[in-house]
C-alpha positions in Angstrom: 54.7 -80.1 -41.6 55.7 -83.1 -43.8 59.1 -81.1 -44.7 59.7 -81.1 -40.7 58.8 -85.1 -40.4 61.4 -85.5 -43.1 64.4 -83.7 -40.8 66.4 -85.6 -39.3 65.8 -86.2 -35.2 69.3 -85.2 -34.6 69.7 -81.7 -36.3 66.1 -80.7 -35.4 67.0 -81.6 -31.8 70.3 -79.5 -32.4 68.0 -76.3 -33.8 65.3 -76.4 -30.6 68.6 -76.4 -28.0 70.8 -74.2 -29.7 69.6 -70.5 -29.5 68.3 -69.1 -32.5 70.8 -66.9 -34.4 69.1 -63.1 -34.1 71.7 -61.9 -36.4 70.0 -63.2 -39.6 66.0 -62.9 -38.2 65.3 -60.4 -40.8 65.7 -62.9 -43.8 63.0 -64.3 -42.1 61.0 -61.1 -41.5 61.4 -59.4 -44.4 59.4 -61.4 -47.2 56.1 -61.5 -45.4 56.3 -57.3 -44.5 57.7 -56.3 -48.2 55.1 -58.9 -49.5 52.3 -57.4 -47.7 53.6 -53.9 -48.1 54.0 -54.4 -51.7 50.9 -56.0 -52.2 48.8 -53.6 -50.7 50.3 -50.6 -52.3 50.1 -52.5 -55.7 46.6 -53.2 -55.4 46.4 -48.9 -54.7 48.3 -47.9 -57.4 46.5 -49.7 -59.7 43.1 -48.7 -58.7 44.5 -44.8 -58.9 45.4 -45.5 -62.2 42.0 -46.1 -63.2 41.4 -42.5 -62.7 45.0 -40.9 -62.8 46.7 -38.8 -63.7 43.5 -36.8 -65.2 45.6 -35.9 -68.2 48.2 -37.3 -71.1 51.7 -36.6 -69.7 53.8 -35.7 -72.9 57.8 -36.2 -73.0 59.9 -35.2 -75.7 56.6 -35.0 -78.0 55.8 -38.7 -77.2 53.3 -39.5 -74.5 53.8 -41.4 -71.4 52.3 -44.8 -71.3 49.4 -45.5 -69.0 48.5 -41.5 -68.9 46.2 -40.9 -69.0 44.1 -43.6 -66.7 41.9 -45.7 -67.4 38.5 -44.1 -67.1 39.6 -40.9 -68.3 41.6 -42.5 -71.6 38.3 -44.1 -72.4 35.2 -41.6 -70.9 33.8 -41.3 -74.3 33.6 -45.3 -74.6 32.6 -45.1 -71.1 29.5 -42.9 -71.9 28.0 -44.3 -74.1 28.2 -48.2 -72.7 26.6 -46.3 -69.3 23.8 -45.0 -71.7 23.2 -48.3 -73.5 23.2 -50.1 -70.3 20.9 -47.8 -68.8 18.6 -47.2 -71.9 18.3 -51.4 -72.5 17.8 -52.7 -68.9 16.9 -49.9 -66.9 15.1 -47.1 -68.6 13.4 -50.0 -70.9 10.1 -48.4 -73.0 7.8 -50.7 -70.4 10.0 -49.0 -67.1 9.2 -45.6 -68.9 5.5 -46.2 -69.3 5.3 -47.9 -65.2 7.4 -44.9 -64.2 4.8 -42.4 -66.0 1.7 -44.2 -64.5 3.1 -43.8 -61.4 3.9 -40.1 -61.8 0.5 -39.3 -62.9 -1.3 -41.0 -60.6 -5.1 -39.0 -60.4 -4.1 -37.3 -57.0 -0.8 -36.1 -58.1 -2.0 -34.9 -61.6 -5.0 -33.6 -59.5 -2.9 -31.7 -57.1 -0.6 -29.8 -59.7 -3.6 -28.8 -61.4 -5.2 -27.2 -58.7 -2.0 -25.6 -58.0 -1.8 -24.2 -61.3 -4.9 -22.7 -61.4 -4.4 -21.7 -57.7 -1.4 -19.8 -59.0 -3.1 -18.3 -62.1 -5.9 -16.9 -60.0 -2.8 -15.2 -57.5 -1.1 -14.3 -60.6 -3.8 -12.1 -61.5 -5.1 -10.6 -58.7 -0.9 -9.2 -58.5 -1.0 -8.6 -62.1 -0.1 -5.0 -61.9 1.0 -4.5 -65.9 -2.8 -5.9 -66.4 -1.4 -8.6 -68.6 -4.0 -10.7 -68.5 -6.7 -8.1 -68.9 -5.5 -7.2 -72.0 -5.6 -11.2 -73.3 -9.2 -11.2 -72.3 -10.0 -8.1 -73.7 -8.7 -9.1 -77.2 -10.6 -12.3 -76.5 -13.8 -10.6 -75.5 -13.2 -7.9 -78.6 -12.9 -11.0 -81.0 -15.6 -13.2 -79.6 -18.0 -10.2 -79.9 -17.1 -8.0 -82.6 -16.1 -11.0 -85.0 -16.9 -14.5 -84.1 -20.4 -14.1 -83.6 -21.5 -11.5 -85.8 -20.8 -14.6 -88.0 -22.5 -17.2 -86.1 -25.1 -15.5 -85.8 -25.5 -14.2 -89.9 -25.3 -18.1 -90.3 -27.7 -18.9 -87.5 -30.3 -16.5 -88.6 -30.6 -18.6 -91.6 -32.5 -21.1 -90.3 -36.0 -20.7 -89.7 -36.4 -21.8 -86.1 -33.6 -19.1 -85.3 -34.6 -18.0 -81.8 -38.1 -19.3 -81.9 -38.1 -20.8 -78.5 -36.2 -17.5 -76.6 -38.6 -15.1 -78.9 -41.8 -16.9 -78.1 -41.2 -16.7 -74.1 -39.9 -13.3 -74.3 -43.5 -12.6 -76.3 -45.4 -14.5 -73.9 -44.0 -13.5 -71.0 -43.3 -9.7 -71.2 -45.1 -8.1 -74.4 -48.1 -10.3 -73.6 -48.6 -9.3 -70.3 -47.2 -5.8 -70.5 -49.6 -3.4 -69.5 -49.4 0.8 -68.7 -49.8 1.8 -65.4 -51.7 4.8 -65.0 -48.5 6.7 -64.0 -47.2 5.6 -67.4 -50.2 6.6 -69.4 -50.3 10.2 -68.1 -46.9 10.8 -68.6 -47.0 9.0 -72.5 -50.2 10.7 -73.0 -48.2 14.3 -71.8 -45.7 13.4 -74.3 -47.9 13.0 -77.2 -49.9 16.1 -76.9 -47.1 18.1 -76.1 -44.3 17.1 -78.7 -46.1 14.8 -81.3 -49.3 16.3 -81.7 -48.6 20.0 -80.3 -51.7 22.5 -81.7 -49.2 23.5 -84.2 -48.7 20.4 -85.6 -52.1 20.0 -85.5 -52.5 22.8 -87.5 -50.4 21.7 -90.0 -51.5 18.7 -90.3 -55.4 19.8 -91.7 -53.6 22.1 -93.7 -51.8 19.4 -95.7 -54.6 17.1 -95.7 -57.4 19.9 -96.8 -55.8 19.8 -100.8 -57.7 20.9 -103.3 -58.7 17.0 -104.4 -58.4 16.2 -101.2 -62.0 18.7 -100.7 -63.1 18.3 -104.1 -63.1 13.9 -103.1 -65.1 15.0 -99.3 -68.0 17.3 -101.2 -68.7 14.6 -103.8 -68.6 12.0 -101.7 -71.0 14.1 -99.3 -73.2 14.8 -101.9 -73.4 11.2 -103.5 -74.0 9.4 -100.1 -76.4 11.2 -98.3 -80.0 10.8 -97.7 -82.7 13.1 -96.3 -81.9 16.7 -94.9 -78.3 16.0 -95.0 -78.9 15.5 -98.9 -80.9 19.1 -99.1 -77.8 20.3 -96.4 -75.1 18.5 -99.2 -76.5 20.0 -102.5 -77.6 23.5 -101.5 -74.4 24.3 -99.5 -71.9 21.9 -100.2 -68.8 21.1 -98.0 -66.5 22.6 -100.5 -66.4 26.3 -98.9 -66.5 25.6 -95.5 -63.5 23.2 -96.0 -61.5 25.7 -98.5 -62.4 28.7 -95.9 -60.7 26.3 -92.6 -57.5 25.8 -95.1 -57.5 29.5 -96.0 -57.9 30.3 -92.2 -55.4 27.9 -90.6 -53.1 29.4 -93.1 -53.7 33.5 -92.5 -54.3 32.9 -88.8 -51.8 30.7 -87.6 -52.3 32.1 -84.1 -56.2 31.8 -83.7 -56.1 28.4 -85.2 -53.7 27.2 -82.4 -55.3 28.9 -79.4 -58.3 27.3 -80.8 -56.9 24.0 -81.4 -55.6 24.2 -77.8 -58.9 24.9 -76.5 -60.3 22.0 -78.0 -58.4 19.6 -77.0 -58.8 20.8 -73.2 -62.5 20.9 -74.0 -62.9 17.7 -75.4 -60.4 16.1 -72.4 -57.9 15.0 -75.0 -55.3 14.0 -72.4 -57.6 11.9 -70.2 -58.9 10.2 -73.4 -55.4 9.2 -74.4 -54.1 7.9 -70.9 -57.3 5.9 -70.9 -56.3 4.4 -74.0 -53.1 4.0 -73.4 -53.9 2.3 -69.7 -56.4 -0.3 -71.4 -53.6 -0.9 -74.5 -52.9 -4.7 -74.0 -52.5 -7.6 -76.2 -54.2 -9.6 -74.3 -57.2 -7.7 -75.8 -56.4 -9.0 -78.8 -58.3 -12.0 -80.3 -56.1 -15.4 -80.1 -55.2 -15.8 -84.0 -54.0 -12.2 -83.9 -51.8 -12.2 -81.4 -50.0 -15.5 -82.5 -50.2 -13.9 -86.3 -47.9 -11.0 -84.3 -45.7 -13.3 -82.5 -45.0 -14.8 -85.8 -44.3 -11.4 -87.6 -42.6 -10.3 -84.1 -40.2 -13.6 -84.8 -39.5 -13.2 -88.4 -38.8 -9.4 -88.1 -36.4 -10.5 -85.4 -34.5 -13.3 -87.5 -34.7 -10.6 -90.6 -32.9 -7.9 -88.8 -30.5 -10.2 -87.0 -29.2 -11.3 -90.7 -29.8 -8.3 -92.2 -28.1 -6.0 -89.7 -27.2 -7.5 -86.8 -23.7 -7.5 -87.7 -23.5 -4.2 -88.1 -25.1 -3.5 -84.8 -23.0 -5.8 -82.4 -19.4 -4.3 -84.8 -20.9 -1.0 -83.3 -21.5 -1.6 -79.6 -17.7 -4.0 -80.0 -16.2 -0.8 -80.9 -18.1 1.6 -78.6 -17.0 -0.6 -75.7 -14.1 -0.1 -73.7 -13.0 -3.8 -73.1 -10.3 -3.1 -71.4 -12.2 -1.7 -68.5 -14.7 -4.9 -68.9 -12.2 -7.4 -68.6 -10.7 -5.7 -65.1 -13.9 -5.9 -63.8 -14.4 -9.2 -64.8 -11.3 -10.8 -64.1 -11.2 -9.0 -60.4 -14.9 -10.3 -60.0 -13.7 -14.1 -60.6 -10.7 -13.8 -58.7 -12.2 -13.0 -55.3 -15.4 -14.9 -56.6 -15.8 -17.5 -53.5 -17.7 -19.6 -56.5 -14.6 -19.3 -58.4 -12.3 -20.9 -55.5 -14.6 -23.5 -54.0 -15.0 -24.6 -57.9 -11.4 -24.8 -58.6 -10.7 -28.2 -56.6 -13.4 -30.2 -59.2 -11.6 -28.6 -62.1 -8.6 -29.9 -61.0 -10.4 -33.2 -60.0 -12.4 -33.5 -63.8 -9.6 -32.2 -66.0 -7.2 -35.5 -63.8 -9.9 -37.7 -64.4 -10.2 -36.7 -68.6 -6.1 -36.8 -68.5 -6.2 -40.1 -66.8 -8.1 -41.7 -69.4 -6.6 -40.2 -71.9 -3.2 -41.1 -71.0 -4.8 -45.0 -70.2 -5.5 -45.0 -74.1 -2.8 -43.3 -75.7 0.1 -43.8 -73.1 2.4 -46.1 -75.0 2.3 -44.5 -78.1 3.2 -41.2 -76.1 6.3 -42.4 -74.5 7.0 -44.1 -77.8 7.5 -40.4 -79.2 8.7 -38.5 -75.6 11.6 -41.1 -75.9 13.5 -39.4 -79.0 12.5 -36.4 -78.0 14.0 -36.5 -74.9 16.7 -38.3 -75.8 18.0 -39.5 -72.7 20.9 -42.0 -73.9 22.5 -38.5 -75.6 21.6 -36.6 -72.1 23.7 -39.6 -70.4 26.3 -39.7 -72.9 27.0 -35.8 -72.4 26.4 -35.6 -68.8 29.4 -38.4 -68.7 31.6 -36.5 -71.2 31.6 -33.6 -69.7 32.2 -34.9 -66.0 35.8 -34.6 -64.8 37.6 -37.6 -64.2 38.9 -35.9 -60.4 34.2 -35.6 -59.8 33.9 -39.1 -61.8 36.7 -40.9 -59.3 35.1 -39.1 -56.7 31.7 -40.4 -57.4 32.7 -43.7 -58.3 34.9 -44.0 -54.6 31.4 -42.2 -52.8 29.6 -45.9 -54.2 32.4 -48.3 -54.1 35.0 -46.6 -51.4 34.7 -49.7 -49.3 34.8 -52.2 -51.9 37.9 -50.5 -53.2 39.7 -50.3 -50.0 39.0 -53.7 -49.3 40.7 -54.8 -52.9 44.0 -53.2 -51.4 43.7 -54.8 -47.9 42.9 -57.8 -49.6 46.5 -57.1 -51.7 48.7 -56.5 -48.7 47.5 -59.8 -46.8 48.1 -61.8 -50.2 51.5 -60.2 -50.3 52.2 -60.8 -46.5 51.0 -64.9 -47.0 53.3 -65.0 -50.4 56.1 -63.5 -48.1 55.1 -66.3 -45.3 55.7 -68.7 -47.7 58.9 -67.2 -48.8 60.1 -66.9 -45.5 59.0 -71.5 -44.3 61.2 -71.9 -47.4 64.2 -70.1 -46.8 63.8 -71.5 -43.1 63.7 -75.5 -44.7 66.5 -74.6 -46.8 68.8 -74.2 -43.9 68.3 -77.9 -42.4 
């Protein structure tokens, strides 16, 4: 405006009257458009050469400058400033820790481990190799046949070993056992019949009835009786009546056993013995005995349990088929409704014990996750190995706007230059 107060009246009156001459209106046109055009293609080019061309151009053995672009010339560079940014503002030690506190919150910790367990108990009921009955066979195998065999040889040392369990299993059961009468006939049965049969019977006075054995009887008889049964003693003796019931349990085996037999029908053997039997009880017994056989009952307990108890549980581990064992067991649990209403406060007590676990030892934990996870190498390499044509393409999906608005922004500074251009090539003419 103050180049226009300096023309003089007469020639700017001259230029408003006189037409304008259209002949030479595109020296006046033509700086603002190639300005803006070249501005705004300027501004394009050189954000595309940030990214291309993707690969070193080569001619005559010698490569082409600015090939090839920016980002791609430099990635490696690029990678690991990304990481270090990243790693020392962003993924800072103290973000880690907030980040895994709010990860394993109790309710999400909670949730994946009832999941887990959910997914264990459907993993074996569809367990069709019978995987996990195997594990727990071995388990149940070792825990049995090995593991406490030992604790129990080590246990048995003590001398309170079982006392407790011992004593109410005496006081309770063997105290208060008692025969029924049902019981007594048939154990009284059995004893006449297999343990003290007539033949056995029979034997039996035969290997007692020795020679000292009757040579002891008829002295003893003669040296401790009194009155007739001294006359009876000396004048007879007890010798040959004793060596004639050897002789004749030996030559008439037959006789002696029919007789035997009927004797012990005569003298109601069998209802004597189930009487017995019936009124067997410790409770009979007087006080200081039966705690005397408690005792003895406890140490002959503990003795065997060190002695041999080894042995005896190795014997029943390998008798047992613990594969069949663990099926039943591990189908019982798995459609146990205890088993499934229990598993949500697992889950809830194993996120509580994790919880404060991780509230005492949290730092020091991401303090050794960090190098193990190594994150600044994972961003490094994930960067690396990105193509420039998927890096340019993420960096335009975040910035697209921002980058086209650096070009438009080119194209109107080149169209203003041009205006410019265009006012002094018009106050040039005057």
């Amino acid at each position: 405006m103050a180049s226009l107060l300096l023309i003089p009246h007469s020639q700017l009156l001259t230029f408003l009257i006189h037409p304008l001459d259209w002949s030479h209106l595109w020296l006046y046109l033509s700086p603002p458009i190639l300005g803006g055009i070249i501005g705004y293609f300027t501004n394009d080019i050189a954000i595309k050469m940030l990214f291309r061309p993707y690969r070193a151009i080569y001619i005559a053995g010698r490569r082409v400058p600015f090939t090839p672009g920016l980002i791609p010339r430099n990635q490696e560079r690029l990678a690991g400033k990304i990481s270090n940014t990243i790693m020392g503002s962003l993924l800072t030690p103290e973000e880690l820790q907030n980040l895994a506190r709010r990860l394993l919150q109790t309710e999400r910790v909670q949730g994946a481990i009832l999941w887990l367990l959910r997914m264990a108990i459907e993993q074996v009921k569809t367990d069709k190799n019978q995987k996990s009955a195997k594990i727990v066979a071995g388990i149940l195998r070792d825990l049995l046949g090995e593991s406490l065999p030992r604790l129990l040889k080590v246990l048995s040392r003590r001398e309170d070993f079982l006392e407790a369990q011992i004593n109410q299993i005496f006081d309770q059961i063997l105290l208060e056992f008692q025969l029924t009468e049902e019981q007594a006939t048939r154990l009284a049965d059995w004893l006449l019949q297999v343990v003290l049969p007539p033949d056995a019977l029979r034997q039996a006075i035969v290997d007692f009835l020795t020679d000292r054995t009757i040579q002891i009887i008829d002295e003893g008889f003669r040296e401790k009786t009194s009155g007739t049964y001294w006359v009876v003693a000396n004048l007879f003796g007890l010798r040959n009546t004793l060596t004639r019931l050897r002789t004749f349990c030996l030559d008439e085996k037959e006789a002696t056993n029919s007789r035997l037999q009927e004797l012990t029908q005569d003298l109601q053997m069998r209802d004597r013995i189930r009487k017995l039997l019936q009124n067997l009880s410790l409770q009979n017994l007087p006080i200081g005995t039966v705690r005397q056989l408690r005792k003895t009952t406890r140490e002959s307990v503990r003795h065997y349990v060190q002695n041999s108890g080894s042995d005896l549980l190795q014997g029943l581990t390998d008798s047992v088929n613990w594969e069949n064992i663990a099926v039943v067991l591990l189908n019982r649990l798995s459609t146990s409704p205890v088993v499934n209403t229990s598993l949500e406060v697992m889950s809830q007590e194993l996120a509580f014990i994790l919880e404060k676990y991780l509230e005492k030892d949290l730092e020091a934990i991401v303090a050794q996750a960090i190098p193990i996870l190594s994150i600044d190498q994972v961003i490094v390499d994930r960067v690396k190995s990105t193509s420039p044509a998927d890096l340019e393409a993420a960096i335009e999906g975040i910035v697209k706007n921002e980058l086209q608005a650096i070009v438009t922004l080119g194209g109107i500074l080149g169209f203003v230059v041009g205006l410019f251009q265009t006012a002094f090539l018009f106050l040039s003419q005057f």
